[in-house]
C-alpha atoms as an extended CHARMM CRD file, in Angstrom:
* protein
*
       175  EXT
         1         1  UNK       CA            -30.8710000000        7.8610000000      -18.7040000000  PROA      1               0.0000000000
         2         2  UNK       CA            -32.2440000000        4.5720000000      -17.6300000000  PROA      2               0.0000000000
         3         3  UNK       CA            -33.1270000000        4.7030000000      -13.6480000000  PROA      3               0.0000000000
         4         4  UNK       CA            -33.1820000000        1.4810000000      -11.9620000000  PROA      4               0.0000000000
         5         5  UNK       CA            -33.8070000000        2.4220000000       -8.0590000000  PROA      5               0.0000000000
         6         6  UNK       CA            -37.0010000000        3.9110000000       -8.7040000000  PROA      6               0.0000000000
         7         7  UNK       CA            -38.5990000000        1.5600000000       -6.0840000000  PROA      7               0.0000000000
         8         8  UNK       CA            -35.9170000000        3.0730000000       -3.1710000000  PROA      8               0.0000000000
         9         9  UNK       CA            -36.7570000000        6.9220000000       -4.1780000000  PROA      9               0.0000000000
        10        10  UNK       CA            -39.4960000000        9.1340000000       -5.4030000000  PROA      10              0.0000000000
        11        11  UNK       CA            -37.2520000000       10.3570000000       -8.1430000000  PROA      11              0.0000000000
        12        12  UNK       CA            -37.8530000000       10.0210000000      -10.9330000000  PROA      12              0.0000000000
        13        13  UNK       CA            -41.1790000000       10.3130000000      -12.5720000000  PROA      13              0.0000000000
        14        14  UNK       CA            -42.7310000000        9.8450000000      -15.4150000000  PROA      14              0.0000000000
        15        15  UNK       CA            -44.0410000000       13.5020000000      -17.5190000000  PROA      15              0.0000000000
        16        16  UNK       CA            -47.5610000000       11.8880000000      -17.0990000000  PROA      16              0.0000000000
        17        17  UNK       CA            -47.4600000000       11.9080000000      -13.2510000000  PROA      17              0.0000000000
        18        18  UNK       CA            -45.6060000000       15.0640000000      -13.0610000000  PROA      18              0.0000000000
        19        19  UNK       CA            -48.3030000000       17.0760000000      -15.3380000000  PROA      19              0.0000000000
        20        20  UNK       CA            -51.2010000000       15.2270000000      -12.9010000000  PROA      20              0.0000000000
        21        21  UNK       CA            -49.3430000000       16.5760000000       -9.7340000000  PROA      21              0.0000000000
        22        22  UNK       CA            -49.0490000000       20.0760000000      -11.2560000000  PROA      22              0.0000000000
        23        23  UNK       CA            -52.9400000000       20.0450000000      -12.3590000000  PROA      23              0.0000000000
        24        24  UNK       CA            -53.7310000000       18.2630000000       -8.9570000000  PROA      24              0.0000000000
        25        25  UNK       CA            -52.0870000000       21.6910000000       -7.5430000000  PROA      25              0.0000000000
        26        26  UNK       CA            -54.3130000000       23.8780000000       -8.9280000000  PROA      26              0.0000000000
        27        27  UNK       CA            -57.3140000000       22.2090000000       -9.3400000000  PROA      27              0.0000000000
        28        28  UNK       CA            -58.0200000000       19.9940000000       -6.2740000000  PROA      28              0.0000000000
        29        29  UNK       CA            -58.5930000000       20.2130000000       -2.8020000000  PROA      29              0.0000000000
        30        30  UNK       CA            -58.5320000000       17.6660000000        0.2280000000  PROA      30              0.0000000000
        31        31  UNK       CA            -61.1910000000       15.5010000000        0.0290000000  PROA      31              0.0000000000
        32        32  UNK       CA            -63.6570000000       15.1020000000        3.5850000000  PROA      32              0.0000000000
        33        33  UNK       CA            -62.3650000000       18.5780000000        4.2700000000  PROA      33              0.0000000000
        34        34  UNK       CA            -65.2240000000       20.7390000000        3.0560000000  PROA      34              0.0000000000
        35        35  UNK       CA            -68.1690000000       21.3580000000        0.6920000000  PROA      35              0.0000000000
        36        36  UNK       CA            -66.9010000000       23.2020000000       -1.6280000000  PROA      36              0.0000000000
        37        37  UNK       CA            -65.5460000000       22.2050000000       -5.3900000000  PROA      37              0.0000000000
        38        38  UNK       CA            -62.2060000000       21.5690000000       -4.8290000000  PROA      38              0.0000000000
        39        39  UNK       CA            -62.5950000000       19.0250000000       -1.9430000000  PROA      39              0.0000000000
        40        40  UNK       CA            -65.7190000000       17.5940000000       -3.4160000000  PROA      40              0.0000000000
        41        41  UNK       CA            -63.5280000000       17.1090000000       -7.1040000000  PROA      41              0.0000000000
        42        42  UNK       CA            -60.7590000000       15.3180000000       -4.7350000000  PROA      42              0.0000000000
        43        43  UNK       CA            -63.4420000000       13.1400000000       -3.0950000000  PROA      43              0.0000000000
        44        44  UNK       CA            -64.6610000000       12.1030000000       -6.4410000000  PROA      44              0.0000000000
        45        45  UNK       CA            -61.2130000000       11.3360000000       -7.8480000000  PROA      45              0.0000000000
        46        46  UNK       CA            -60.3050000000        9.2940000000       -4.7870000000  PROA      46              0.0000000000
        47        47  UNK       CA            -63.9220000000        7.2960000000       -5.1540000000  PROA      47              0.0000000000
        48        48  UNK       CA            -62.8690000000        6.3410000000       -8.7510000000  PROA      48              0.0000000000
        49        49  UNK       CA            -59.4920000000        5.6380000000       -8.4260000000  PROA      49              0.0000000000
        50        50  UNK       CA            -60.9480000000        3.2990000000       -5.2780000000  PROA      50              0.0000000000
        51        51  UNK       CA            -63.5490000000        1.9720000000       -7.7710000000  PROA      51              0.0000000000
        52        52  UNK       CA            -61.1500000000        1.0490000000      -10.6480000000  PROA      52              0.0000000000
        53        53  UNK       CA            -59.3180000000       -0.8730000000       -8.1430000000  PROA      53              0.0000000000
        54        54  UNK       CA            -62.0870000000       -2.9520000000       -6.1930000000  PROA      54              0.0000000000
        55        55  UNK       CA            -62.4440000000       -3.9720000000      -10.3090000000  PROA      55              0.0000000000
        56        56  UNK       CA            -59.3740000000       -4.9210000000      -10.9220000000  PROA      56              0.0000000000
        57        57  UNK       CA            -59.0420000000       -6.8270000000       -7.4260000000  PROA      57              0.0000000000
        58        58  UNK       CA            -61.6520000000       -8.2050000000       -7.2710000000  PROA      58              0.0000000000
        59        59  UNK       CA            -63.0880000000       -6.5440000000       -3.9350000000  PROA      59              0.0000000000
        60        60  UNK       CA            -66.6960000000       -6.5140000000       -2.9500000000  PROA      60              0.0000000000
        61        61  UNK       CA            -66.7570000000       -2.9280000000       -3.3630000000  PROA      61              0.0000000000
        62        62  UNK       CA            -64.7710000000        0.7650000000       -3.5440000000  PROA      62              0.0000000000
        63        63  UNK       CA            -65.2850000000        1.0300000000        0.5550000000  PROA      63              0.0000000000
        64        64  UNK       CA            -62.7260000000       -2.3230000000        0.8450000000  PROA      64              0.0000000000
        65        65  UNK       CA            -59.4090000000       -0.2210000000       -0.7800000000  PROA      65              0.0000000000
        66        66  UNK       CA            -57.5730000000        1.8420000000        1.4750000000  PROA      66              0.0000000000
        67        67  UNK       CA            -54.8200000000        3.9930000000        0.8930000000  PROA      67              0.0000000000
        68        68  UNK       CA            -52.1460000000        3.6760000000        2.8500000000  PROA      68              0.0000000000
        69        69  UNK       CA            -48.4540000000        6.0320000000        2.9650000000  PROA      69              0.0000000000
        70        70  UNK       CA            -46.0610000000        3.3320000000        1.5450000000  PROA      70              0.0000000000
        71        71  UNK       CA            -46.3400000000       -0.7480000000        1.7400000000  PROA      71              0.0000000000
        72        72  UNK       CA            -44.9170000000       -0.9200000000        4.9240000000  PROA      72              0.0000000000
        73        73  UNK       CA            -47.6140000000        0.8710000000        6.4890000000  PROA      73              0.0000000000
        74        74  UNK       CA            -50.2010000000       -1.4940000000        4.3860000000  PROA      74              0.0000000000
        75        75  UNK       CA            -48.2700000000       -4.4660000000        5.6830000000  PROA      75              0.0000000000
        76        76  UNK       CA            -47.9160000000       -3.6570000000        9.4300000000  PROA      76              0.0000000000
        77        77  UNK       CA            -51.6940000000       -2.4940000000        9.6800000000  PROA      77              0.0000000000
        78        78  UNK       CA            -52.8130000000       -5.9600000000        7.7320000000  PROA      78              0.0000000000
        79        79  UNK       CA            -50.6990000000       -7.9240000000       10.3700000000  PROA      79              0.0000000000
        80        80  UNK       CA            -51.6670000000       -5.7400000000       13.4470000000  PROA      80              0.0000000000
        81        81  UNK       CA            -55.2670000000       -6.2660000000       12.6150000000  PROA      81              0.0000000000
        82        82  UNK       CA            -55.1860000000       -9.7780000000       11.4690000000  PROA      82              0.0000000000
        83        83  UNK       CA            -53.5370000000      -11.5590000000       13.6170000000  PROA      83              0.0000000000
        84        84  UNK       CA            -54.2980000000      -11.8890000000       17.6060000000  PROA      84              0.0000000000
        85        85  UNK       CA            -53.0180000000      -14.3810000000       20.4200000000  PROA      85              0.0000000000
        86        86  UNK       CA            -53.6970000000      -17.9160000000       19.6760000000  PROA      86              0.0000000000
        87        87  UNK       CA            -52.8430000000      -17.6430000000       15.8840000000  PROA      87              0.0000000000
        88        88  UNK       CA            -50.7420000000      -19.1310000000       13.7200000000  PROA      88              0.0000000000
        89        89  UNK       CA            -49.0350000000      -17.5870000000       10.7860000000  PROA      89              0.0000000000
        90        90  UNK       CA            -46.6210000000      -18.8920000000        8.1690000000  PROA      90              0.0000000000
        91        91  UNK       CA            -44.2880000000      -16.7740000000        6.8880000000  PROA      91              0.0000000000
        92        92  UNK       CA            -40.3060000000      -17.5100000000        4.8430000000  PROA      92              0.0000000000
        93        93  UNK       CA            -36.8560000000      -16.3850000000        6.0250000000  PROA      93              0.0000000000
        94        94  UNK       CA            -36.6350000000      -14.0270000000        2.8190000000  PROA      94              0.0000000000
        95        95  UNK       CA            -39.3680000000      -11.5610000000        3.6070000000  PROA      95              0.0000000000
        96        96  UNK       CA            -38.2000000000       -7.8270000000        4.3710000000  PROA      96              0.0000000000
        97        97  UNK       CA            -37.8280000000       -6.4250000000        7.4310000000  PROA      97              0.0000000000
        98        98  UNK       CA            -41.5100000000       -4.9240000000        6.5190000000  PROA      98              0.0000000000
        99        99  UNK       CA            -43.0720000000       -8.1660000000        7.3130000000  PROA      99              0.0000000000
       100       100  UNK       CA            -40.5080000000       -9.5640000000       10.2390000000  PROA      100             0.0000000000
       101       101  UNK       CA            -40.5020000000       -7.0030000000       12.3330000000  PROA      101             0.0000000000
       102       102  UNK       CA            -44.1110000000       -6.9960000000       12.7700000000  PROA      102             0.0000000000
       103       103  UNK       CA            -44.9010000000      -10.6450000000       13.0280000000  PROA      103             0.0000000000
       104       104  UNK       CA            -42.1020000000      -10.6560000000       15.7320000000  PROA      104             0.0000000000
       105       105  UNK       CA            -43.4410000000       -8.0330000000       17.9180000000  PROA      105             0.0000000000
       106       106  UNK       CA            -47.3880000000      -10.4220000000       17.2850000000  PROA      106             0.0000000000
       107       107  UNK       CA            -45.1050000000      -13.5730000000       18.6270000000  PROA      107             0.0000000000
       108       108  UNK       CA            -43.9460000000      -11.4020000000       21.9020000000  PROA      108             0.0000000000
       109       109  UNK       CA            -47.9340000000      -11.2390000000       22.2800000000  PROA      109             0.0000000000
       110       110  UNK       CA            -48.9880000000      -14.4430000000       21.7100000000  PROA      110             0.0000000000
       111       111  UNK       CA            -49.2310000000      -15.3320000000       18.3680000000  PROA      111             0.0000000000
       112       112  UNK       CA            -47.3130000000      -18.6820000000       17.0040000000  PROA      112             0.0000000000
       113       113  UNK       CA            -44.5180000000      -17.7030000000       14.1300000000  PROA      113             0.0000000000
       114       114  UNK       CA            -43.7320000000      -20.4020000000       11.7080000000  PROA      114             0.0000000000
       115       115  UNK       CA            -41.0650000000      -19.1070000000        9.4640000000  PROA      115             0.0000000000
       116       116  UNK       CA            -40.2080000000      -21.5060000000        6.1620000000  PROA      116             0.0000000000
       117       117  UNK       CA            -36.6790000000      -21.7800000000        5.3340000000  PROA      117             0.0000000000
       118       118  UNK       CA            -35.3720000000      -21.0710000000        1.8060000000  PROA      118             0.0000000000
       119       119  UNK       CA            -33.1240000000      -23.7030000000       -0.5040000000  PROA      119             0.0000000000
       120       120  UNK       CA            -29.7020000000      -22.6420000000       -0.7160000000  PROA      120             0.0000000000
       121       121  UNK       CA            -30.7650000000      -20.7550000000       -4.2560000000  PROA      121             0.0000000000
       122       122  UNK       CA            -32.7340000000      -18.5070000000       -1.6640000000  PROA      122             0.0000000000
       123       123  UNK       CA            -36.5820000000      -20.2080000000       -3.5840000000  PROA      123             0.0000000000
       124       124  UNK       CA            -39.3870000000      -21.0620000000       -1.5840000000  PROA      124             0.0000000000
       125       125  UNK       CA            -40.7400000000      -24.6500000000       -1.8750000000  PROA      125             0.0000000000
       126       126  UNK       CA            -44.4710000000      -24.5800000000       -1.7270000000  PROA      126             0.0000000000
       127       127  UNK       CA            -44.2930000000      -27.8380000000       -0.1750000000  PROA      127             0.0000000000
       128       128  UNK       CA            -42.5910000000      -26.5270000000        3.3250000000  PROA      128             0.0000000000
       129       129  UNK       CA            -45.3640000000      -24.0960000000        3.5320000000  PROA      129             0.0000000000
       130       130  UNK       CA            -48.1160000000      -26.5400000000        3.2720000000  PROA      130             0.0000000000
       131       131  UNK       CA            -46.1990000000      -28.5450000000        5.6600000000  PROA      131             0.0000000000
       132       132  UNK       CA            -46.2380000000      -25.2660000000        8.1130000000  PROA      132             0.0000000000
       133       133  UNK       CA            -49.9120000000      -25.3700000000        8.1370000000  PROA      133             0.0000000000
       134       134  UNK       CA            -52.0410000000      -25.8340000000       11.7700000000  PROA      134             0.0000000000
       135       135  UNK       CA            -55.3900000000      -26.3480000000       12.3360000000  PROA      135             0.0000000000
       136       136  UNK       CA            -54.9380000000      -22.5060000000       13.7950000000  PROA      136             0.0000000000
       137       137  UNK       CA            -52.9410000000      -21.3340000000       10.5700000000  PROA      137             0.0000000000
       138       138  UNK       CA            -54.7530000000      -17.8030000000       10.0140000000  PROA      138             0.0000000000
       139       139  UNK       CA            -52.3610000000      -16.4180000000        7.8240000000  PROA      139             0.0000000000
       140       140  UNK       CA            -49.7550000000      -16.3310000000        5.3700000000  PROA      140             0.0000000000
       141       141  UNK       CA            -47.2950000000      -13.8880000000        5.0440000000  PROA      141             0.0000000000
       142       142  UNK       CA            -44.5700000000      -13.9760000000        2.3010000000  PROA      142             0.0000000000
       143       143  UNK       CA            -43.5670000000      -11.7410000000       -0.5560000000  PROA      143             0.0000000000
       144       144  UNK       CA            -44.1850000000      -12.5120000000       -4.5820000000  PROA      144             0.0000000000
       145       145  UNK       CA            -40.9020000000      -11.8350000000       -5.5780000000  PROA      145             0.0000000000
       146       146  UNK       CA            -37.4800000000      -11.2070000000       -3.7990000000  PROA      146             0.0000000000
       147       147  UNK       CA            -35.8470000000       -7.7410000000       -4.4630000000  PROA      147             0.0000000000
       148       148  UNK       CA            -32.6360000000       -9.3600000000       -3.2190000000  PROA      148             0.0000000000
       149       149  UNK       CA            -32.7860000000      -12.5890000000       -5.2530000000  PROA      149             0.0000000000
       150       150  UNK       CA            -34.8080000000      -12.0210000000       -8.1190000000  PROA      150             0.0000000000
       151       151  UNK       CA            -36.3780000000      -15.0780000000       -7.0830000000  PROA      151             0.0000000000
       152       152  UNK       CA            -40.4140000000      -15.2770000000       -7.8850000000  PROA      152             0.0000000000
       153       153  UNK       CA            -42.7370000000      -17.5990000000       -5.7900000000  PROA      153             0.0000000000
       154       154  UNK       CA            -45.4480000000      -19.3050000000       -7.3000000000  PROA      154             0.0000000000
       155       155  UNK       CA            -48.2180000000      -17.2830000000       -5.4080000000  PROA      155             0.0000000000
       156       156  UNK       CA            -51.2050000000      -18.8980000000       -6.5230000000  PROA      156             0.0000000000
       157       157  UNK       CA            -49.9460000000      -22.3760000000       -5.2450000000  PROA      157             0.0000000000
       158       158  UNK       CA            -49.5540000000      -20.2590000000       -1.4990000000  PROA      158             0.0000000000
       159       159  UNK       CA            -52.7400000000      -19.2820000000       -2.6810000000  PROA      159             0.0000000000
       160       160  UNK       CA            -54.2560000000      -22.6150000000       -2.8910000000  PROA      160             0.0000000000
       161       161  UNK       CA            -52.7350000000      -23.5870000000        0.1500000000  PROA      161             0.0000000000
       162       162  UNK       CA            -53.7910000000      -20.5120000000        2.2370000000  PROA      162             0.0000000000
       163       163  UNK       CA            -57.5300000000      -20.8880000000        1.2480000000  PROA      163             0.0000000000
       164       164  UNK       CA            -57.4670000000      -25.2610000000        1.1510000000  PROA      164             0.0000000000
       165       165  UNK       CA            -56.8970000000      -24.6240000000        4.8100000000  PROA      165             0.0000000000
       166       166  UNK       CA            -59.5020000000      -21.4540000000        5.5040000000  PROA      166             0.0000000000
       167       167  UNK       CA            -56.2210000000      -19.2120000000        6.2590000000  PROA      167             0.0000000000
       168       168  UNK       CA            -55.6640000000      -15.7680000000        4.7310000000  PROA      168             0.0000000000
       169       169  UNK       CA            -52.9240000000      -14.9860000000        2.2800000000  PROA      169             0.0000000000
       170       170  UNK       CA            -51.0400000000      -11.3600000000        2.5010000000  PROA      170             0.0000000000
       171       171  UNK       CA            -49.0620000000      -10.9070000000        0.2660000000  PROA      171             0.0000000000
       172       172  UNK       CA            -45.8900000000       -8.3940000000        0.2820000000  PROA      172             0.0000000000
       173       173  UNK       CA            -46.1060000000       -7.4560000000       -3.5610000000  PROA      173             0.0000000000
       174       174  UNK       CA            -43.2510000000       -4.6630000000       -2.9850000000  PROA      174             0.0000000000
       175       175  UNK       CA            -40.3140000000       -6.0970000000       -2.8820000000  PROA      175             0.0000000000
């Protein structure tokens, strides 16, 4: 069987995952919750895994990853912390709900929404984002690719055009 809605479910997994879970069951404990092997074997396995990705992201260190519960807790806690009254942010009319919703409630509060319209092939032209940009731009907002269209935006050009202008890209790499 070939599953193709593994991104909507938790079903189903790989045997690699499934034997990790079943070890994890047995052999670890919740990490900060004690002294005792278990919890300090879960503390180490969450420093390494947080390690491994500060490498492969580049981050100044382990203590910059966090773990959130899904993406759309990681997105609404990036927006919610980044952005206050007074700032500008750039986002596209083809981002989930994930990313609206949250940059709607910052407008009610003060914060100036930009949002860049798509072609009618639902693409992104890096050009209309550049030409979103204010002097109080602090962030970008968009996805990498479109789980509705298919349709993949050339994210180091937002990139380029985030940091050109001192602004912060986040980047919705879920959908």
């Amino acid at each position: 069987m070939i599953y193709l809605d593994s991104a909507a479910t938790s079903f189903y997994k790989p045997k690699q995952v499934e034997q990790a879970v079943c070890c994890a069951f047995h052999t670890i404990g919740n990490a900060g919750r004690g002294a005792h092997a278990p919890t300090l074997e879960a503390s180490r396995v969450l420093y390494r895994t947080r390690a491994k990705l500060a490498r492969l992201f580049h981050a100044e260190s382990a203590s910059r990853i966090a773990f959130t519960a899904n993406v759309t807790q990681a997105l609404n806690m990036a927006i919610d912390g980044l952005l206050h009254a007074g700032d500008h942010v750039v986002t596209t009319v083809c981002e989930h709900n994930s990313v609206l919703r949250p940059l709607y409630k910052k407008q009610e509060n003060g914060v100036f929404l930009t949002i860049v319209s798509a072609d009618e092939n639902g693409r992104i032209d890096p050009q209309d984002v550049q030409n979103a940009m204010r002097e109080n731009t602090r962030a970008i907002v968009m996805h990498h690719a479109s789980n509705v269209t298919g349709n993949v935006v050339p994210i180091q050009h937002i990139a380029d055009i985030a940091h050109q202008a001192g602004a912060l890209l986040v980047v919705d790499a879920a959908q």
